[in-house]
C-alpha positions in Angstrom: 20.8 -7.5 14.1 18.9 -8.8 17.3 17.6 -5.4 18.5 14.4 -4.3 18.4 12.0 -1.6 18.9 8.7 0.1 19.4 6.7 2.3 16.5 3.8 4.0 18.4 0.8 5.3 15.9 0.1 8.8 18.4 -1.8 10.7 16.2 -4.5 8.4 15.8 -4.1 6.8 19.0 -4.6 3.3 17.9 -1.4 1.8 19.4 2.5 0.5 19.8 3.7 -2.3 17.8 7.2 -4.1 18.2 9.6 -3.4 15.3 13.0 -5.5 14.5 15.7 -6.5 12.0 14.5 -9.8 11.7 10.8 -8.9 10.7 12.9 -7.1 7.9 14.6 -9.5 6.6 13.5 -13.1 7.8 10.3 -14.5 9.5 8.1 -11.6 11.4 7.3 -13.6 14.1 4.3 -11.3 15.1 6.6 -8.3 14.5 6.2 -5.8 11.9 8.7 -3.6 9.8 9.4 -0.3 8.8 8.4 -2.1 5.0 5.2 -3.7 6.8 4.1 0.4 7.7 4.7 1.4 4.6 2.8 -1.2 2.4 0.1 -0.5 4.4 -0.3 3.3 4.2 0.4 2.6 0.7 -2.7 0.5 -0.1 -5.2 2.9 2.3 -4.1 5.9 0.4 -4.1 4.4 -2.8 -7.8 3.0 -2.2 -8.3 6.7 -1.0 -7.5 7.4 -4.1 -9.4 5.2 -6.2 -12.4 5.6 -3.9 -13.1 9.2 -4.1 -11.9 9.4 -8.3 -14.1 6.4 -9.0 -17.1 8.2 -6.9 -16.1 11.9 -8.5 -16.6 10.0 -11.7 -20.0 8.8 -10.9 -19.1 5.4 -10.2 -18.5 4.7 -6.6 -17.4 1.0 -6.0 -19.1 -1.3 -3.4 -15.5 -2.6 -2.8 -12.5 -2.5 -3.3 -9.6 -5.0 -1.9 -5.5 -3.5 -2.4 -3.0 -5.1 -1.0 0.7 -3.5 -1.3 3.6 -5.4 -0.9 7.1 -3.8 -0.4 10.6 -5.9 -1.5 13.5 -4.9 0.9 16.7 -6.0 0.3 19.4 -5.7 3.1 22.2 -3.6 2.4 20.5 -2.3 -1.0 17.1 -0.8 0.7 13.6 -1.1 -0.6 13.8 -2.2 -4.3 10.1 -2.0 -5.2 6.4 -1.9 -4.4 3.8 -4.0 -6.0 0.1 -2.9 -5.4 -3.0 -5.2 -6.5 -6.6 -4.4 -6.5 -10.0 -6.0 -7.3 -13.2 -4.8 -6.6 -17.1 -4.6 -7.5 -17.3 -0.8 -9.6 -21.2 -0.8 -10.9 -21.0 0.8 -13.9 -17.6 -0.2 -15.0 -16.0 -2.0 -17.6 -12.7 -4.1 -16.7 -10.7 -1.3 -19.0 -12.3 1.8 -17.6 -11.1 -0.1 -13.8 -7.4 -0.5 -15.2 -7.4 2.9 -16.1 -8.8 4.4 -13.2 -6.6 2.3 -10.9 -3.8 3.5 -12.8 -4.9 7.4 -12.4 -5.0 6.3 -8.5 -1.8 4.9 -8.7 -0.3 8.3 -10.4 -2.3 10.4 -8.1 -1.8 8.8 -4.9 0.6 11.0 -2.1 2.0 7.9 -0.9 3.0 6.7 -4.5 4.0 9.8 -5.5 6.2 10.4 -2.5 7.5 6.5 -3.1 8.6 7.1 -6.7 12.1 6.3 -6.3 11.5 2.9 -6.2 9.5 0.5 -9.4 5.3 0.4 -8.5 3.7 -1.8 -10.0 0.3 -2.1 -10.5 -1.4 -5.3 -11.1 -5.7 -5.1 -11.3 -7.6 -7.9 -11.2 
């Protein structure tokens, strides 16, 4: 419940970051979580995702924010993921965003490989 760790990113190089129980399941304290990874290579594929479908489509955004949070609950595991996204889509209504967002969400590797667990989606 004290111990810690180290999660090193090799394949891209960019670094080692300390890992521990606590950042699980109290205050992070500057360390991050296995939850922590996975929220965030849940929003970058998931703006992937959105990205290229909105620019296939002939509407490429000028931005796009997603954030992805992930609920862990010790002794039960991760009980769900909640994604949220805004962004500037020239071109696009609010429904045809929604609906796009939720073909990302569908599409998405990481959400698809997550699926055992509620996503939600909320687009603002």
């Amino acid at each position: 419940m004290e111990g810690g760790g180290q999660v090193t990113l090799e394949s891209s190089g960019i670094g080692t970051y300390p890992v521990s129980w606590p950042a699980r399941s109290g205050e992070p304290n500057g360390v991050t979580s296995p939850e922590e990874l996975i929220a965030a290579a849940h929003a970058s594929c998931f703006s992937m995702a959105l990205s290229g479908a909105l620019s296939k489509g002939g509407t490429p955004p000028t931005r796009l924010t997603v954030s992805a949070e992930v609920d862990f609950q010790p002794g039960t595991g991760i009980t769900g993921i909640r994604l949220t996204v805004s962004g500037d889509v020239p071109g696009l209504d609010a429904t045809e965003f929604r609906t796009a967002a939720e073909g990302a969400k569908a599409g998405c590797p990481v959400s698809r490989a997550l699926s055992a667990v509620p996503i939600t989606l909320t687009v603002q």
